[in-house]
C-alpha positions in Angstrom: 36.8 30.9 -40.8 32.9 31.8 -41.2 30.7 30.3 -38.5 28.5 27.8 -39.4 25.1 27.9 -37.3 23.5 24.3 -36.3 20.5 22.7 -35.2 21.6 21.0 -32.7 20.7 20.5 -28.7 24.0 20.7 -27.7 26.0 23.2 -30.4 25.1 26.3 -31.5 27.8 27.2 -34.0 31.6 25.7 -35.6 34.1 27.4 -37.7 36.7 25.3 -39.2 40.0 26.5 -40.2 41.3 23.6 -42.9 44.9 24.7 -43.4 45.5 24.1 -39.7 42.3 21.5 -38.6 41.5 24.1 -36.2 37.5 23.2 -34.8 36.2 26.0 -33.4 32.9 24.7 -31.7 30.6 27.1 -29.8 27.9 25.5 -26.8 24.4 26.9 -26.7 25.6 27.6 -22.7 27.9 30.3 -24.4 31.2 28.1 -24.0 33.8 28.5 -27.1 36.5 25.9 -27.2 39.0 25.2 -30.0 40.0 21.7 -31.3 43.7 21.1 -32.8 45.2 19.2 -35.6 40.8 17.8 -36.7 41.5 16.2 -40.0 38.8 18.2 -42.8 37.8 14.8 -43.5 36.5 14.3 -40.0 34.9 17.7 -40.2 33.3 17.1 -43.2 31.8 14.0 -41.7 30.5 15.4 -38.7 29.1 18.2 -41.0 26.6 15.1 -42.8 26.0 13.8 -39.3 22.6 13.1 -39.0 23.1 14.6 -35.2 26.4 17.4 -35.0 26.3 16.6 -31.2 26.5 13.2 -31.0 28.9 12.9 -33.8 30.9 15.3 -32.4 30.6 14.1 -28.8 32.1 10.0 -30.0 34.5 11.6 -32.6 35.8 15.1 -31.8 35.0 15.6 -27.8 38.4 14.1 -25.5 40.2 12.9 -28.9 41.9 16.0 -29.8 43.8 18.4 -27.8 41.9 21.2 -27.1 41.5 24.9 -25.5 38.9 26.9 -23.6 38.5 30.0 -25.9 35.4 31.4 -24.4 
């Protein structure tokens, strides 16, 4: 999974692991948490998202089960 580095307010980086829909998203605070079971397509979209954080905020954020990595 190579991070992907985004300009956004909100996120600072994502890795995506497609064979298991693992979302890694990483916070500009430093925060690391790991989404389960994200379909690629979803991904993908947010990806094209004309704002990551927002898009990932209404689609991703509280939808998906989820861990506290760092």
């Amino acid at each position: 999974m190579n991070r992907k580095y985004l300009q956004s307010s909100n996120l600072s980086a994502v890795r995506y692991q497609p064979y298991t829909g693992v979302l890694e998203v990483a916070f500009h605070d430093g925060q690391v948490y790991q989404y389960f079971k994200v379909p690629a397509k979803l991904y993908a979209e947010m990806m094209h998202a004309s704002s990551h954080g927002s898009f990932f905020n209404y689609n991703i954020r509280r939808q998906f089960t989820y861990r506290k990595v760092g």
